[in-house]
C-alpha positions in Angstrom: 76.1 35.8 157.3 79.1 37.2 158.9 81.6 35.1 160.4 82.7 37.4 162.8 81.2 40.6 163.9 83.1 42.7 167.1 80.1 44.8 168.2 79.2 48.1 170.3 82.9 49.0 170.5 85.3 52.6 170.5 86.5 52.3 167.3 89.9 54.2 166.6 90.3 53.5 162.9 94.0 53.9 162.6 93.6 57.2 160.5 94.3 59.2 164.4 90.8 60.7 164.0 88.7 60.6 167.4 86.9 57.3 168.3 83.3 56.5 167.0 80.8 54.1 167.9 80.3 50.9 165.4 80.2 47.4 164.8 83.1 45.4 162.4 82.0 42.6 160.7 83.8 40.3 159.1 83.8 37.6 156.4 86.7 35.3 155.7 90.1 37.2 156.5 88.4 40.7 155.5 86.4 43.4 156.9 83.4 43.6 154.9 81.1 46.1 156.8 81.6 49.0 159.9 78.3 50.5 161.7 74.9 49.5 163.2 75.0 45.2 162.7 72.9 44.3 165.8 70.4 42.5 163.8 73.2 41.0 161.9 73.8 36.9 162.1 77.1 36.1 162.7 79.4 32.7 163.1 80.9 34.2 166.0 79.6 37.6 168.1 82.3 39.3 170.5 81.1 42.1 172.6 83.8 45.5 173.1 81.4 47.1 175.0 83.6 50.1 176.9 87.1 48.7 175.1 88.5 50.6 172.2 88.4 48.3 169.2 91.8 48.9 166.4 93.7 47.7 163.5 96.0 45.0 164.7 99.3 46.5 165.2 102.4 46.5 163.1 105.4 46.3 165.0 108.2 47.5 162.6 111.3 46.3 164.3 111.6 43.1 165.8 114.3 40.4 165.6 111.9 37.3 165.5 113.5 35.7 162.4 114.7 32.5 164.8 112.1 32.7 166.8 109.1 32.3 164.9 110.9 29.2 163.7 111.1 27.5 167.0 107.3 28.7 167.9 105.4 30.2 165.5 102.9 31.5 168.3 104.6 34.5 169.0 102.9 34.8 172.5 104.7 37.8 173.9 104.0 40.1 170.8 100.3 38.9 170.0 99.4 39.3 173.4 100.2 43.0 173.1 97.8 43.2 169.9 100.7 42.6 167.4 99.0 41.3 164.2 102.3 42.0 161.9 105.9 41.8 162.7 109.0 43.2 160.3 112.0 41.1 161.0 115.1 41.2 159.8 116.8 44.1 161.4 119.6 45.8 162.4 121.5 44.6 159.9 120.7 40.7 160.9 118.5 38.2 159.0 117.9 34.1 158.8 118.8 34.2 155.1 120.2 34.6 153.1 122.5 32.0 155.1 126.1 29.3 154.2 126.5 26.3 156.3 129.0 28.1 158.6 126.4 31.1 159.6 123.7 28.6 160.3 125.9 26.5 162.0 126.9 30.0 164.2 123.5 30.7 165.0 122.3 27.3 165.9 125.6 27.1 168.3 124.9 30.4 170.2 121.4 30.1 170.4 120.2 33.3 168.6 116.5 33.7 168.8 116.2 30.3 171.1 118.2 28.7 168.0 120.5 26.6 169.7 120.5 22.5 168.5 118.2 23.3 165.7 118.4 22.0 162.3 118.2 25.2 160.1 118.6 23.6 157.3 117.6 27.2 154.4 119.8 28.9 152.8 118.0 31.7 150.0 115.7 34.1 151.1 113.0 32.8 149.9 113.7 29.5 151.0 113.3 31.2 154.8 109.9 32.4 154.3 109.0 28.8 152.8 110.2 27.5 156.5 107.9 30.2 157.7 105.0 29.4 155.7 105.0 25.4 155.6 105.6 25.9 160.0 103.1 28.5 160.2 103.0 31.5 162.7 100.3 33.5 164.6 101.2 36.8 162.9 101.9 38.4 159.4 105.6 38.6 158.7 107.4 41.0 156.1 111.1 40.3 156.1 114.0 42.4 155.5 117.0 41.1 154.7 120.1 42.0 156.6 123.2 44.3 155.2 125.3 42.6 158.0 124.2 38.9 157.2 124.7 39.1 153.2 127.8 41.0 154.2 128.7 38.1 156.6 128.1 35.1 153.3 130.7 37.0 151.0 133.5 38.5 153.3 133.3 36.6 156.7 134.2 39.3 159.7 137.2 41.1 157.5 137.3 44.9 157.6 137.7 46.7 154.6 136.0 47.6 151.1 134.5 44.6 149.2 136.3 43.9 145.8 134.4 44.6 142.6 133.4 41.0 142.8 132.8 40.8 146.6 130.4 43.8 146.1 128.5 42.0 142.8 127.9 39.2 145.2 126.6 41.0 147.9 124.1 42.7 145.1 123.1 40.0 144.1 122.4 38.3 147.5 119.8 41.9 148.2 118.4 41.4 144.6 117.7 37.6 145.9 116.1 39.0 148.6 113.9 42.0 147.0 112.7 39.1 144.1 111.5 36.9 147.5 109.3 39.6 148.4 111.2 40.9 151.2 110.4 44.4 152.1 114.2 46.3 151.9 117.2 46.0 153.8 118.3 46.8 157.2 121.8 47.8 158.4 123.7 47.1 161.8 126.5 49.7 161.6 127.6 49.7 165.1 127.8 45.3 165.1 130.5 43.6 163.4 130.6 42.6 160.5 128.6 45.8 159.5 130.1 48.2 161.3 133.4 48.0 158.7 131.1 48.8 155.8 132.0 52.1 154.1 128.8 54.9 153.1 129.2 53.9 149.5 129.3 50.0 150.2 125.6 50.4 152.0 124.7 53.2 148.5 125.4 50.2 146.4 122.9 47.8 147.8 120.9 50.5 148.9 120.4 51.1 145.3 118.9 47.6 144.3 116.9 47.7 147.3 115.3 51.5 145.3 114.4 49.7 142.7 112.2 47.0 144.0 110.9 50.5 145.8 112.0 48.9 149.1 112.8 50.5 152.5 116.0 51.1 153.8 116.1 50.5 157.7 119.2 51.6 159.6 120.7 51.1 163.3 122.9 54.0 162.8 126.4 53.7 162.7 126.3 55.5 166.5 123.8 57.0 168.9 126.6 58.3 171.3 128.4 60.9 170.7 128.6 61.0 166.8 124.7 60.2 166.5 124.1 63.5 164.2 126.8 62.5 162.0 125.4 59.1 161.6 121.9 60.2 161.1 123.9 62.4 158.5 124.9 59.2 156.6 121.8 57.4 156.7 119.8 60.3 155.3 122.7 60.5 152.4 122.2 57.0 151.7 118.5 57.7 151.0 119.4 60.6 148.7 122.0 58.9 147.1 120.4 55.1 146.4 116.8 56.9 145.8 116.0 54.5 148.9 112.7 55.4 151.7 114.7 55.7 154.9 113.7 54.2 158.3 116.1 55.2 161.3 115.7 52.7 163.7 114.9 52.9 167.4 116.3 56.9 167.3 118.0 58.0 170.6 120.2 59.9 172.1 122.6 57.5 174.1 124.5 58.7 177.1 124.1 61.0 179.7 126.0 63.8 178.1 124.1 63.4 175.3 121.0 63.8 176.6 119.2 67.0 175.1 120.9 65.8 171.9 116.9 64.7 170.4 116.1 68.5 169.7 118.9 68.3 166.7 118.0 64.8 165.4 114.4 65.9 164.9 115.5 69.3 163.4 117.6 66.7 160.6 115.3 64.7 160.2 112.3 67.6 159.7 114.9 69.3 157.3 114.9 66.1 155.2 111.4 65.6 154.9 111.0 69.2 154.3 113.9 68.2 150.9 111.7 65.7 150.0 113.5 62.4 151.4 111.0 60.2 153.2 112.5 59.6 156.2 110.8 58.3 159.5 112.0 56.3 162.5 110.8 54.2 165.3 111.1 54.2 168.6 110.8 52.0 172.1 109.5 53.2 175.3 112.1 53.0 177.5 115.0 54.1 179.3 117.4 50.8 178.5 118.0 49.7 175.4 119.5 45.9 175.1 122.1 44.0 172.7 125.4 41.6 172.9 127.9 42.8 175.6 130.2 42.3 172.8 129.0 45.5 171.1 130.6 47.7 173.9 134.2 46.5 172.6 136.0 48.5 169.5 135.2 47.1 166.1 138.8 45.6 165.5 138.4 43.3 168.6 136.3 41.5 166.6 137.8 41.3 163.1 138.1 37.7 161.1 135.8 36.1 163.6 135.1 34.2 167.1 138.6 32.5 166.6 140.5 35.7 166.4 138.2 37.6 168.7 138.5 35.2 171.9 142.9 35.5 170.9 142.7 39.3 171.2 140.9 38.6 174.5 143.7 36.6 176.2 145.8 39.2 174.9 147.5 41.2 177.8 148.1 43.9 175.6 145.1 43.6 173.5 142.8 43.6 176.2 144.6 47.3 177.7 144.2 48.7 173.8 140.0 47.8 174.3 140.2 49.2 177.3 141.7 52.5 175.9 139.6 52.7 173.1 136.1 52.1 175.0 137.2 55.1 177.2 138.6 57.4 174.7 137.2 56.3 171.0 138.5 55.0 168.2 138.5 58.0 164.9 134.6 58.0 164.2 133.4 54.8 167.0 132.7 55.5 170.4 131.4 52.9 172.7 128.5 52.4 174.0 129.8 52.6 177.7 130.4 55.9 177.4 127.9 58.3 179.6 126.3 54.8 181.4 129.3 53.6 183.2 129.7 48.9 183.8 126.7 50.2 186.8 124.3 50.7 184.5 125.3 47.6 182.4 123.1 45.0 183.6 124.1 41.0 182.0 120.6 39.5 180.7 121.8 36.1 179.5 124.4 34.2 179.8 125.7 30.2 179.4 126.2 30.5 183.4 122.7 32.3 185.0 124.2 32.6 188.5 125.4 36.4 186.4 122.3 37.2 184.8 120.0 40.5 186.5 123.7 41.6 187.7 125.3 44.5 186.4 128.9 44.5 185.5 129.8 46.8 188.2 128.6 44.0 190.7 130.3 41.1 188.8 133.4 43.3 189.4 133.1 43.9 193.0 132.2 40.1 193.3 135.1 38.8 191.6 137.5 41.9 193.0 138.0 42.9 189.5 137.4 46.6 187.8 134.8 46.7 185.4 136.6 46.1 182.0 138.4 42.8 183.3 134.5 41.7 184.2 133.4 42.8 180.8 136.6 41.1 179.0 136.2 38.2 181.3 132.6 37.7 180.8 132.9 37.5 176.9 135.9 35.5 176.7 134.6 32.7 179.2 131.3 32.4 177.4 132.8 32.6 174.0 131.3 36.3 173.7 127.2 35.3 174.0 126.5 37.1 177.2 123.9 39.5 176.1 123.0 43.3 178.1 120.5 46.1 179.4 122.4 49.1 179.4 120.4 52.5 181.1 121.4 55.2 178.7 118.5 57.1 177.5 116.4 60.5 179.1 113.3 60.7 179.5 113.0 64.1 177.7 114.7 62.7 174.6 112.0 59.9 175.2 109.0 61.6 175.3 110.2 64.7 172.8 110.9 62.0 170.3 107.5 60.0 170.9 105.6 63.2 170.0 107.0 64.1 166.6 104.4 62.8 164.1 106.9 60.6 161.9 107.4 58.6 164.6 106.5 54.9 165.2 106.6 52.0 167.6 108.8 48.9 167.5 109.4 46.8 169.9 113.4 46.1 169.1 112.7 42.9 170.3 112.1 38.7 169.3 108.6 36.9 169.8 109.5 35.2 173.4 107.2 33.0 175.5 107.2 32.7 179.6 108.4 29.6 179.2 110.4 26.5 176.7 113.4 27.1 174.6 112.5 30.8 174.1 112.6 31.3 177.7 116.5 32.2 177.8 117.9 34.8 180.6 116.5 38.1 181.3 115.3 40.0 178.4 114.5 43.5 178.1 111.0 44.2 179.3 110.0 45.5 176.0 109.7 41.9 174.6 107.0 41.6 176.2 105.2 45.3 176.9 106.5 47.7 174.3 102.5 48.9 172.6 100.6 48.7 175.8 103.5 50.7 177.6 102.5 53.4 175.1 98.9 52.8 175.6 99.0 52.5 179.3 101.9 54.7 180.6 102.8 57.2 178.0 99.4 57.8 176.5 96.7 57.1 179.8 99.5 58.0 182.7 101.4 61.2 180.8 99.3 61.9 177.8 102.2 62.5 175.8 100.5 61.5 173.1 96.8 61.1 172.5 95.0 57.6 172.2 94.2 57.9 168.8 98.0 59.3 167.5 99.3 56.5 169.1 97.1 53.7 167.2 97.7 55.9 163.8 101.7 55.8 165.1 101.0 51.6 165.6 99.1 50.7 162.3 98.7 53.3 159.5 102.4 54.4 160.1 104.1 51.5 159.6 101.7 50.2 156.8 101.9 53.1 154.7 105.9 52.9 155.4 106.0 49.6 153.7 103.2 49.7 151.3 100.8 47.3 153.0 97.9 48.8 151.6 95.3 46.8 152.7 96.3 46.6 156.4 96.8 49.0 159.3 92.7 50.5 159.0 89.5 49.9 160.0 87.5 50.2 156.9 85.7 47.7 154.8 87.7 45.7 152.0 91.2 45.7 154.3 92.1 42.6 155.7 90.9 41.7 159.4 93.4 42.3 161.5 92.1 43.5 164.8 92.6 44.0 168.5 90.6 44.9 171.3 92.0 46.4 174.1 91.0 48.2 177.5 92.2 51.9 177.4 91.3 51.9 181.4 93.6 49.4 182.5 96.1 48.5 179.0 99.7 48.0 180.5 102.6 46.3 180.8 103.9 44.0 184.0 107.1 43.0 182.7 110.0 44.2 184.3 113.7 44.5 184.5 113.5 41.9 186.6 110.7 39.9 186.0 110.6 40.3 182.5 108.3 37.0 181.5 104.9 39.1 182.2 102.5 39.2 179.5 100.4 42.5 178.5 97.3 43.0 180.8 93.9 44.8 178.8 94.5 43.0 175.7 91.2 40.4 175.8 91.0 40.0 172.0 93.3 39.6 168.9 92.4 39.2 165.2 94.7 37.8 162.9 93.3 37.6 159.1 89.7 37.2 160.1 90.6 34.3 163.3 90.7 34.9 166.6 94.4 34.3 168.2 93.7 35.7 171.4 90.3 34.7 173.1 89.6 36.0 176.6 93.4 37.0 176.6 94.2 33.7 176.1 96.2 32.4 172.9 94.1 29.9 171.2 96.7 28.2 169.2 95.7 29.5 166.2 98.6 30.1 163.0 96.7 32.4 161.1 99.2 34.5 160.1 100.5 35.3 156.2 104.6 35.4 155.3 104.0 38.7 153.6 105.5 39.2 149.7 106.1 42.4 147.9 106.2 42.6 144.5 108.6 44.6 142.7 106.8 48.3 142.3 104.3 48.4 145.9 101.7 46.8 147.2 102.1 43.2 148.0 101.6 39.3 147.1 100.7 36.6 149.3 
């Protein structure tokens, strides 16, 4: 007997070849049969008559590594048909972790942190939080460049010593024993952003030879995006490392257009022989700390030194200057958006957030900068941003190249408790059935079944998950059922706490998580492991 079997529906297998007709069952947390089981017994019987029935989706990016410790649920990612979430990115991870980066993130609230007893400090210590709490999804962790950098050298600029640098290797090689997945880097955040090209190699290099992935928000997206696509494709060649750009764009208004050359790199690479992909959000804003818009020496040695420089009279004109004009090879993200485009999305005081800088100004008879300086140095620099800065050719050009994938950019939220904080992007909460709904029914930029192969097989073949991200007897069960009629998202910049709509069912290792498009509690999910030359242990 089959203890589940999801009958009569479309099934898009995750290879991207066109639907067919048949039945799944399952037994346990695998898929042990696909076609005709209508005289089949089964525990449990769910009907997908006229829905499209998929492997659960693998959302490559996410920053749920606090989250899924305050609720392992992950409501506002499961109800989108997420069945596995890669944390860990852009350059920032939970571990490995001292007593004064815990004590950071607890205090500002990261991931609906704040008052928490985090009490790890290894890698693998992290995923045993994860396991013993449990969660709704599969996790695969990367670990952070920017958060191993942050245990060994604080916020200084400058190359590690010899010893520094052994450190910081042997923090990664921590993290690849664990059975974390690679390493990600944050090059435009601090402390990140004063790494050198042969400071990333270095770890880079112990990440190759676990056969990890190396995951990289390049060091810009703005004006000297090609160059920094440049170094994270030399990074690759030169650690031996799998590359993953993440959430490629073309920032800025004068930029736009700018896709066409990025794709030409990255084809060229491929075409070498470096196994580069990228992934990608659909949407015009992209989010992050107002901080980031500052130059990276504002922020040197720390929150101590960064909130001096900001009661600085003459510090403060120098951000200014070097916001507008650049700083050598660091250009801000303000530049070709403009402080009316940069909308506040969470802050201590919420009488700011949904407001864009420009109107803070105007409301406190301020220019833009003084808001923005203002902003950060009364709230201790934790206001967090939207910022409109992306085309929607570069969009949609960049969604239809084939070594493309989805990820949401994004932590596991909930429409309400402690992970209800502020405004945050839309995308936490819509990011796959936005494809699904708007790019793929409303444009057909892409076709339904590219997009499932760009959500499941993609991302699973990029970290060696070889038993996940198909339909097909023997992989794990990891399913969702969606509508293809009516799939979308209803969050907005606004109203951002909106669940998915046309999501009825979710599959999570055999157990259903979503029921009716209701969560059903269920903590089903596995804390992924790889082990040290592919595949994976549990």
């Amino acid at each position: 007997m089959f203890s589940l079997i999801v009958s009569n529906g479309l099934v898009i297998d995750g290879t991207g070849n066109p639907w067919y007709r048949a039945d799944i069952g399952v037994e346990g947390d695998r898929i042990t049969c696909i076609g005709n089981l209508a005289g089949e017994k089964a525990l449990r019987r769910i009907d997908a008559r006229g829905f499209v029935v998929a492997p659960g989706f693998i959302d490559i990016h996410t920053h749920s590594d606090l989250a899924l410790v305050v609720d392992g649920r992950a409501d506002a990612h499961i109800r989108q048909g997420v069945t596995t979430s890669v944390t860990g990115n852009c350059g920032t991870s939970a571990a490995p972790a001292t007593e004064d980066t815990l004590n950071l993130m607890a205090g500002i609230g990261i991931g609906g942190a704040k008052g928490l007893d985090l009490d790890w400090r290894s890698p693998d210590d992290y995923l045993k939080v994860l396991e013993k709490k449990g969660v709704s999804t599969n996790i695969a962790a990367l670990v952070g460049h920017g958060t191993v950098r942050n245990c060994v050298m604080g916020f200084e600029a400058g190359k590690p010593s010899q010893e520094e640098l052994a450190r910081m290797k042997d923090l990664v090689r921590q993290a690849m024993e664990a059975g974390y997945f690679g390493m990600s880097t944050g090059l435009v955040y601090t402390p990140g952003v004063y790494a050198g090209t042969d400071e990333i190699v270095e770890l880079a290099s112990v990440v190759a030879e676990f056969d990890g992935l190396y995951a990289s928000h390049i060091r810009g997206e703005n004006d000297t995006v090609m160059e920094a696509l440049e170094e994270a494709l030399e990074v690759g060649r030169r650690a031996g490392a799998r590359v993953q750009v993440s959430h490629l764009k073309a920032m800025g208004r004068h930029m736009w257009g700018k896709s066409v050359d990025l794709l030409a790199a990255i084809d060229r690479a491929r075409a070498e022989g470096l196994d580069v992909t990228f992934d990608q959000y659909p949407y015009n804003a992209s989010a992050t700390g107002l901080s980031a818009v500052l130059p990276p020496w504002a922020q040197e040695g720390g929150r101590e030194e960064f909130m001096r420089r900001l009661s600085d009279k003459e510090a403060r004109a120098r951000m200014r200057e070097d916001i507008l004009n650049g700083t050598g090879d660091w250009v801000s993200m303000y530049k070709g958006v403009g402080w009316e485009n940069i909308l506040v999305t969470q802050c201590p005081d919420p009488s700011f957030e949904g407001k864009s800088v420009a109107q803070i100004a105007a409301e406190q008879a301020k220019d833009g900068f003084d808001a923005c300086f203002d902003l950060l140095l009364e709230f201790e620099g934790t206001p967090r941003m939207v910022y409109f800065t992306i085309g929607d050719e570069d969009l949609e050009r960049i969604m239809r190249h084939p070594a493309g994938m989805v990820g949401s950019d994004s932590g596991a939220s909930h429409i309400e408790g402690p992970l209800a904080v502020g405004k945050p992007h839309p995308r936490t909460f819509g990011t796959f059935v936005r494809v699904l709904g708007h790019y793929v029914r409303e444009k057909k930029v892409i076709t339904l079944e590219e997009a499932v192969r760009r959500m499941t097989s993609a991302p699973a073949q990029k970290l060696r998950l070889m038993d996940r991200g198909l339909l097909r007897p023997g992989m794990k069960a990891d399913i969702v059922v969606f509508d293809p009629d009516t799939v979308a998202d209803t969050a907005t910049y606004e109203k951002p706490y909106s669940y998915a709509f046309g999501v009825p069912t979710v599959v999570v290792n055999g157990q259903v998580v979503i029921d009716e498009g209701e969560h059903t509690g269920a903590l089903p999910g596995e804390v992924l492991r790889r082990r040290a030359h592919g595949g994976f242990a549990r």
